[in-house]
PyMOL commands that place a pseudoatom at each C-alpha (Angstrom):
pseudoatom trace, name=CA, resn=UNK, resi=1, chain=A, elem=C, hetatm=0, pos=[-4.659, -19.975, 5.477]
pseudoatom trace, name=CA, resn=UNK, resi=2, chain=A, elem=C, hetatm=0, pos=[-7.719, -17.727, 5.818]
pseudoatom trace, name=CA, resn=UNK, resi=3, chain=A, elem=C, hetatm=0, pos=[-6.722, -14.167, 7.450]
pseudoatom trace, name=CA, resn=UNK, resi=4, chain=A, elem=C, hetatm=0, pos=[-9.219, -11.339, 8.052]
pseudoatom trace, name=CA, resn=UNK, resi=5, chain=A, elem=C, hetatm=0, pos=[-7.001, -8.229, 6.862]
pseudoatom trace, name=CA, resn=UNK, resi=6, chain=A, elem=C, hetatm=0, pos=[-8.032, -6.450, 4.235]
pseudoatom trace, name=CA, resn=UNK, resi=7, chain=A, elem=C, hetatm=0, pos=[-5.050, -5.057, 1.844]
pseudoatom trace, name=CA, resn=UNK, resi=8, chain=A, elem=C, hetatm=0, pos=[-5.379, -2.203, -0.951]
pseudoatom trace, name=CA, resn=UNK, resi=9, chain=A, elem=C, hetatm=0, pos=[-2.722, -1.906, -3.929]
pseudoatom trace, name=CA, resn=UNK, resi=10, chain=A, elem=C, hetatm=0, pos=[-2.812, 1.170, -5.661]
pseudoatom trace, name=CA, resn=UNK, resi=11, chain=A, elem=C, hetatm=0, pos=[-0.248, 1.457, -8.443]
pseudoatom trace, name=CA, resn=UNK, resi=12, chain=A, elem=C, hetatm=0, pos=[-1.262, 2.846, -12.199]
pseudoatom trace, name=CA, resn=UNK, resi=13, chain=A, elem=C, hetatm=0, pos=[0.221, 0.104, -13.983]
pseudoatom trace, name=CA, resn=UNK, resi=14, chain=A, elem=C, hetatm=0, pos=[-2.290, -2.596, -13.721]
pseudoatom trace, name=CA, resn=UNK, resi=15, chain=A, elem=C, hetatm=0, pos=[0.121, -5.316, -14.227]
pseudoatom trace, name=CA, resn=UNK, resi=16, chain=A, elem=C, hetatm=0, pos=[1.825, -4.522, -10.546]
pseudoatom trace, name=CA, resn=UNK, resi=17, chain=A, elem=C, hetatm=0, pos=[-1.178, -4.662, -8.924]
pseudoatom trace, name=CA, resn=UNK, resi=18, chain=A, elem=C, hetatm=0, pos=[-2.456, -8.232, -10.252]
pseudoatom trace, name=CA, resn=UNK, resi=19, chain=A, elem=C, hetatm=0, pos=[1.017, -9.202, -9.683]
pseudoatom trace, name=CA, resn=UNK, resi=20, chain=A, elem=C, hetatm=0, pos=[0.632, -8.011, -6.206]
pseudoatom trace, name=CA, resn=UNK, resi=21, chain=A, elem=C, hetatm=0, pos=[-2.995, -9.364, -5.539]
pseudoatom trace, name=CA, resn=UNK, resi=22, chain=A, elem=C, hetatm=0, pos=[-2.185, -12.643, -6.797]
pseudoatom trace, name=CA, resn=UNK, resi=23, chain=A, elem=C, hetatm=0, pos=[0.683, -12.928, -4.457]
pseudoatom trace, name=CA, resn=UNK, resi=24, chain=A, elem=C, hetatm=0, pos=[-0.892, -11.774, -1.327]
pseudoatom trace, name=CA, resn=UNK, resi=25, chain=A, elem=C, hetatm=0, pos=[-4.392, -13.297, -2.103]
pseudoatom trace, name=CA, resn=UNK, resi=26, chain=A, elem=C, hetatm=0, pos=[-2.136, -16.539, -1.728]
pseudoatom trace, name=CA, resn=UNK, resi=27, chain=A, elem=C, hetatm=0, pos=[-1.295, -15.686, 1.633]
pseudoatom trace, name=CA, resn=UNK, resi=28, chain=A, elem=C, hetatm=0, pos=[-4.941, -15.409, 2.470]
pseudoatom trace, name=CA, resn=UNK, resi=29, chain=A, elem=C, hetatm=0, pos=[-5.604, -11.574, 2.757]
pseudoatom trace, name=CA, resn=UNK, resi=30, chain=A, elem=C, hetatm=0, pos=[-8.355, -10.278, 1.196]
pseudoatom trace, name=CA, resn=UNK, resi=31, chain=A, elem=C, hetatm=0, pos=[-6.834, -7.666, -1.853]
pseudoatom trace, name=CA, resn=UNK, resi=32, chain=A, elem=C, hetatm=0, pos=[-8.276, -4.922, -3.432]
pseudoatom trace, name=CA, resn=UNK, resi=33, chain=A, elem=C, hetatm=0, pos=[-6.225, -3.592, -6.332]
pseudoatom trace, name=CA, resn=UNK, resi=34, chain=A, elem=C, hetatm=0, pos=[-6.800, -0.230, -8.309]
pseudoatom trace, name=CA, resn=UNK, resi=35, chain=A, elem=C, hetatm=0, pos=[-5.380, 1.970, -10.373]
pseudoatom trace, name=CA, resn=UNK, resi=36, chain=A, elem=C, hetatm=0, pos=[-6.216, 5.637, -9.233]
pseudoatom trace, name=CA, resn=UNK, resi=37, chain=A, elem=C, hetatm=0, pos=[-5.777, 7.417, -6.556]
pseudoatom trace, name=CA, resn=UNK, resi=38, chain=A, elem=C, hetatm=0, pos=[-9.093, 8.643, -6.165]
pseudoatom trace, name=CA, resn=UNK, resi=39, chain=A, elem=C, hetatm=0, pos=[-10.529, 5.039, -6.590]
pseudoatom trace, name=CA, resn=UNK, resi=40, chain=A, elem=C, hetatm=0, pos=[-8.093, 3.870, -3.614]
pseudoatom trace, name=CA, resn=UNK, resi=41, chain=A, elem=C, hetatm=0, pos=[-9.628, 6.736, -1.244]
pseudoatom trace, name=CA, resn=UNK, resi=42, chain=A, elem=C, hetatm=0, pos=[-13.148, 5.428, -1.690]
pseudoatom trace, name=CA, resn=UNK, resi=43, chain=A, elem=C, hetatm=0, pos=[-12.259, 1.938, -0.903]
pseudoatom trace, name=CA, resn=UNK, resi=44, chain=A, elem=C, hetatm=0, pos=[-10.651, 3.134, 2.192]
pseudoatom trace, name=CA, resn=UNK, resi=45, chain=A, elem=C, hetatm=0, pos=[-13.615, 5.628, 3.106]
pseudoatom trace, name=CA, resn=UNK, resi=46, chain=A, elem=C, hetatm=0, pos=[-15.736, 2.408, 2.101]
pseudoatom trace, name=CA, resn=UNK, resi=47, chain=A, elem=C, hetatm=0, pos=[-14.006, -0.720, 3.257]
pseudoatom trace, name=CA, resn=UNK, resi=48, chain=A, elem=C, hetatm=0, pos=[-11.683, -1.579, 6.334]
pseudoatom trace, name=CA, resn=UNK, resi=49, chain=A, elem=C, hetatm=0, pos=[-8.478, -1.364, 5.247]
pseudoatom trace, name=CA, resn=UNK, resi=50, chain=A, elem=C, hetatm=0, pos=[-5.551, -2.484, 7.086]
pseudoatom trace, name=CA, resn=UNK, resi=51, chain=A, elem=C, hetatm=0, pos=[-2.818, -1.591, 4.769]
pseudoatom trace, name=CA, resn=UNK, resi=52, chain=A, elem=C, hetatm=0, pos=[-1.978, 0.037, 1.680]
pseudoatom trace, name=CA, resn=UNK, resi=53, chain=A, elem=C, hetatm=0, pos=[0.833, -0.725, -1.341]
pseudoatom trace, name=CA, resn=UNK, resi=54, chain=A, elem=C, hetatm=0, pos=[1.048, 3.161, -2.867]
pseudoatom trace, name=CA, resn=UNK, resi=55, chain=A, elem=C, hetatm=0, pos=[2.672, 3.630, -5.515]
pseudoatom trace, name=CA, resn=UNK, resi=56, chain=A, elem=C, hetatm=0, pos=[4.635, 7.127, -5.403]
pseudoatom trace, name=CA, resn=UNK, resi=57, chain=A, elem=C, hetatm=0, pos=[4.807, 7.995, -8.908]
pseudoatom trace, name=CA, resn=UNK, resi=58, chain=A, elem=C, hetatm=0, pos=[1.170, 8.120, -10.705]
pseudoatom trace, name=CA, resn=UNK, resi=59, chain=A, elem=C, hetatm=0, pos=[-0.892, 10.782, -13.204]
pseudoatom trace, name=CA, resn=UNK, resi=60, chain=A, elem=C, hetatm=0, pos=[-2.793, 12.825, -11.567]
pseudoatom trace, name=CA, resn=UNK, resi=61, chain=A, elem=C, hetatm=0, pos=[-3.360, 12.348, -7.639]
pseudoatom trace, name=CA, resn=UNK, resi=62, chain=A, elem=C, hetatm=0, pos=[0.893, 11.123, -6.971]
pseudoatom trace, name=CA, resn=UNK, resi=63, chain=A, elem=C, hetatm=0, pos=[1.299, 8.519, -3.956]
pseudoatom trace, name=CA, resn=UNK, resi=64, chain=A, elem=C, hetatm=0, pos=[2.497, 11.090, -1.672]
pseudoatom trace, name=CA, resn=UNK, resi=65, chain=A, elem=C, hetatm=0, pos=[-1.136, 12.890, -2.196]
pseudoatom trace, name=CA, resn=UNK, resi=66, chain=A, elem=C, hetatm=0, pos=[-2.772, 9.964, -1.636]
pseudoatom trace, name=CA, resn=UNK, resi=67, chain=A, elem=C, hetatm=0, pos=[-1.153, 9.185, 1.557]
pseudoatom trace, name=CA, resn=UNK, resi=68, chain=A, elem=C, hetatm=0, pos=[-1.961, 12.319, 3.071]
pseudoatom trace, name=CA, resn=UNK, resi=69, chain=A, elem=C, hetatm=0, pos=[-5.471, 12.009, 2.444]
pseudoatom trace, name=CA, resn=UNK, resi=70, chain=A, elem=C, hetatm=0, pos=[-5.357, 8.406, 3.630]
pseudoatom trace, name=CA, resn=UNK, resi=71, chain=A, elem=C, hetatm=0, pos=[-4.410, 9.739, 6.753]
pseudoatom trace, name=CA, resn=UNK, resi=72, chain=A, elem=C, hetatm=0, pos=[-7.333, 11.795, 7.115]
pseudoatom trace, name=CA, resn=UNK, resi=73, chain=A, elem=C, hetatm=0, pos=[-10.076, 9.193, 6.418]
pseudoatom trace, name=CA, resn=UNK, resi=74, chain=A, elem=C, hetatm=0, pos=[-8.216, 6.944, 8.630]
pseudoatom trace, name=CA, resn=UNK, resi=75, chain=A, elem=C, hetatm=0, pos=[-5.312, 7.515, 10.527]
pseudoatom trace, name=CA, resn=UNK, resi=76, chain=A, elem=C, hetatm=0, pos=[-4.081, 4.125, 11.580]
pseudoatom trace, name=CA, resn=UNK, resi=77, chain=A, elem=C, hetatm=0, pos=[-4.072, 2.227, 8.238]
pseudoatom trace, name=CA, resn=UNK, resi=78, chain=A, elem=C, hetatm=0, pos=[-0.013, 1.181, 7.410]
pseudoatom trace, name=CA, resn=UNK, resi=79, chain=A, elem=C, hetatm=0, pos=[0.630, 2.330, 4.316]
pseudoatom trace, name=CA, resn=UNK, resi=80, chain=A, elem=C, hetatm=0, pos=[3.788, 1.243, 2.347]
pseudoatom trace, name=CA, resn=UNK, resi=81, chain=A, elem=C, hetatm=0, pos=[4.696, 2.929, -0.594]
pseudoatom trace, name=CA, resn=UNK, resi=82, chain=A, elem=C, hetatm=0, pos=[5.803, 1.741, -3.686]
pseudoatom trace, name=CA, resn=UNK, resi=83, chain=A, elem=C, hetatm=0, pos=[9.087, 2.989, -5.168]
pseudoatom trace, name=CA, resn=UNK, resi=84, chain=A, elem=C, hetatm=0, pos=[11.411, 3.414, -8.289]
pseudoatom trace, name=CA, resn=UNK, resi=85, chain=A, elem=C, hetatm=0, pos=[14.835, 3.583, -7.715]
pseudoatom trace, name=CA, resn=UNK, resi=86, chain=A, elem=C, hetatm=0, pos=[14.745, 7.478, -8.500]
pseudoatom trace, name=CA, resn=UNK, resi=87, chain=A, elem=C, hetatm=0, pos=[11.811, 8.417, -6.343]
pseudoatom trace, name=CA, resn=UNK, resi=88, chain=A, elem=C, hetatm=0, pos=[13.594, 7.147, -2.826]
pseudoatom trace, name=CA, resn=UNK, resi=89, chain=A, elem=C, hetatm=0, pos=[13.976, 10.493, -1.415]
pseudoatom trace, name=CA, resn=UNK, resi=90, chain=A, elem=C, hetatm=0, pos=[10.068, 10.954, -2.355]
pseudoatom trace, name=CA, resn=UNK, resi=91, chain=A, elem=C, hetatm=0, pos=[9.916, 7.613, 0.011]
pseudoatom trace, name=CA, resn=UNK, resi=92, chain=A, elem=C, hetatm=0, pos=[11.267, 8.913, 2.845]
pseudoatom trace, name=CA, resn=UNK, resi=93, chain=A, elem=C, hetatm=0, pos=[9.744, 11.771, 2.595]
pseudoatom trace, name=CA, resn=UNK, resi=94, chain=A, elem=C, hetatm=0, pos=[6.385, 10.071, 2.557]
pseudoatom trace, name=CA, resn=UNK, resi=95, chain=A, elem=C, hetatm=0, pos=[7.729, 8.120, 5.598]
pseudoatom trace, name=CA, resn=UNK, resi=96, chain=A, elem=C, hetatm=0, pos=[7.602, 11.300, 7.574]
pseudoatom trace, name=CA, resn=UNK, resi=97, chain=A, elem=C, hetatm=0, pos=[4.142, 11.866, 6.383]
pseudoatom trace, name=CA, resn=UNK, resi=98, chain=A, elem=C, hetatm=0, pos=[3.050, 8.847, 8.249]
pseudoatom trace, name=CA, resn=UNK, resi=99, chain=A, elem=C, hetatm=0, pos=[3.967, 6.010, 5.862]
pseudoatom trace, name=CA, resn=UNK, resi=100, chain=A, elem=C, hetatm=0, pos=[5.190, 2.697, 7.456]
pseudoatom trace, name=CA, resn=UNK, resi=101, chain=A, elem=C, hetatm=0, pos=[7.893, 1.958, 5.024]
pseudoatom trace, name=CA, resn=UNK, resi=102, chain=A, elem=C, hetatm=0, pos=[8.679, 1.168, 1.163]
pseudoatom trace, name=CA, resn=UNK, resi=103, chain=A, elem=C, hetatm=0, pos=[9.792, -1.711, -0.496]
pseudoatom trace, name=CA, resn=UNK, resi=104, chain=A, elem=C, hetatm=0, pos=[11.105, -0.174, -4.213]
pseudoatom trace, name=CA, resn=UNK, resi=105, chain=A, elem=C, hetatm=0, pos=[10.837, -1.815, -7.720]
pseudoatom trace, name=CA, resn=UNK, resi=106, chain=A, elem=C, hetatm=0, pos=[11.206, -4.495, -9.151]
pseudoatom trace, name=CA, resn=UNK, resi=107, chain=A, elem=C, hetatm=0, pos=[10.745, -6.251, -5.643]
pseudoatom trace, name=CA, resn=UNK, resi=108, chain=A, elem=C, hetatm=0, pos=[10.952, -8.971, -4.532]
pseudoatom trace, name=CA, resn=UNK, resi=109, chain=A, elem=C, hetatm=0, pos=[7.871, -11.419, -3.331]
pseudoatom trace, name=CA, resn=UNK, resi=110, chain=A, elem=C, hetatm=0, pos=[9.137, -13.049, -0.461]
pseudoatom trace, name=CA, resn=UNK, resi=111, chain=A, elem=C, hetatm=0, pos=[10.148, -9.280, 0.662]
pseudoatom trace, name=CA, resn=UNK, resi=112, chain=A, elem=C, hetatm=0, pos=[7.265, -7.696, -0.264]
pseudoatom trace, name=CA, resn=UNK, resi=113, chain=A, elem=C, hetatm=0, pos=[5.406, -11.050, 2.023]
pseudoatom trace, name=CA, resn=UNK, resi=114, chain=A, elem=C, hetatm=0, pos=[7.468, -10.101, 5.240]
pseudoatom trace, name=CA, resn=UNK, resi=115, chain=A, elem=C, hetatm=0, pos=[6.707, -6.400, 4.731]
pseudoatom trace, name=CA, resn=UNK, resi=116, chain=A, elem=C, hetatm=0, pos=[3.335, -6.471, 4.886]
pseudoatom trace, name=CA, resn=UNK, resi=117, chain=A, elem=C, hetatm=0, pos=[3.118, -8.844, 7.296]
pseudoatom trace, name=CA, resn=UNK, resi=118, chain=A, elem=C, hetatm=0, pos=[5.501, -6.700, 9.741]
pseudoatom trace, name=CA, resn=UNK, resi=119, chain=A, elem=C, hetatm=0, pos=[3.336, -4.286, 9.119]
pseudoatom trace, name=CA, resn=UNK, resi=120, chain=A, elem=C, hetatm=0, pos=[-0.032, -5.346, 9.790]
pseudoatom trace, name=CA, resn=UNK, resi=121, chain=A, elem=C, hetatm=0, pos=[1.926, -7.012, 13.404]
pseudoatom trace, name=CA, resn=UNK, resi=122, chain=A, elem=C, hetatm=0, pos=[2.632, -3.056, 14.328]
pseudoatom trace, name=CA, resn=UNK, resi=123, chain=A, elem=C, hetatm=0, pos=[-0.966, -2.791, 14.099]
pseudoatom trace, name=CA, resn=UNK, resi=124, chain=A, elem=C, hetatm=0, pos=[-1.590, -5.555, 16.740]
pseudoatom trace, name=CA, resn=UNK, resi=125, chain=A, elem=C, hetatm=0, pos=[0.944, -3.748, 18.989]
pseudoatom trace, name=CA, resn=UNK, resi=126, chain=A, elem=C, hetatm=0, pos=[-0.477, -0.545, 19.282]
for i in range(1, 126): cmd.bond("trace and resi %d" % i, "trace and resi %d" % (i + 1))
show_as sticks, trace
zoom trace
């Protein structure tokens, strides 16, 4: 199943985000996964991105930092942000700042499947 979307995950612990690649890489997106903030915004400046796993809670540039600046390379990327149980109200929060949704940790794959692709369908409808 080949698909032309392009997906970023940026989380700090490296483990989530190979767990993460590997799953959606099956699904035939092509992934990108990183670690920093600041690595994620020059992917997006540099590749087309259609969506975005952010992790909320992260040294130095947080998820909710990185969203906002996401939004002002490029405004119509779906971002969903990554979540701990303690950092939901940071979720919806970000979810006023223009994030699609979040799906919140440990998740689950099949979930974390139909997210993103619900998400990168409200692309094809706007």
């Amino acid at each position: 199943m080949q698909n032309n979307k392009t997906i970023l995950i940026i989380d700090d612990e490296k483990g989530v985000g190979d767990i993460l690649k590997k799953i959606l890489t099956k699904e035939g997106y092509n992934v990108y996964a990183v670690t920093k903030g600041k690595d994620g915004l020059n992917l997006v400046s540099e590749k087309d991105v259609h969506l975005i796993i952010l992790d909320i809670k992260m040294p130095g540039m947080d998820g909710v930092e990185v969203l906002q600046k996401v939004k002002k390379i490029k405004k119509e990327v779906i971002v969903i942000m990554l979540t701990a149980y303690g950092t939901l109200s940071t979720a919806r929060e970000a979810m006023k700042l223009g994030a699609y949704d979040y799906i919140t940790k440990p998740f689950d794959n099949e979930f974390v499947k139909a997210m993103v692709k619900e998400g990168l369908e409200s692309i094809n409808e706007n």
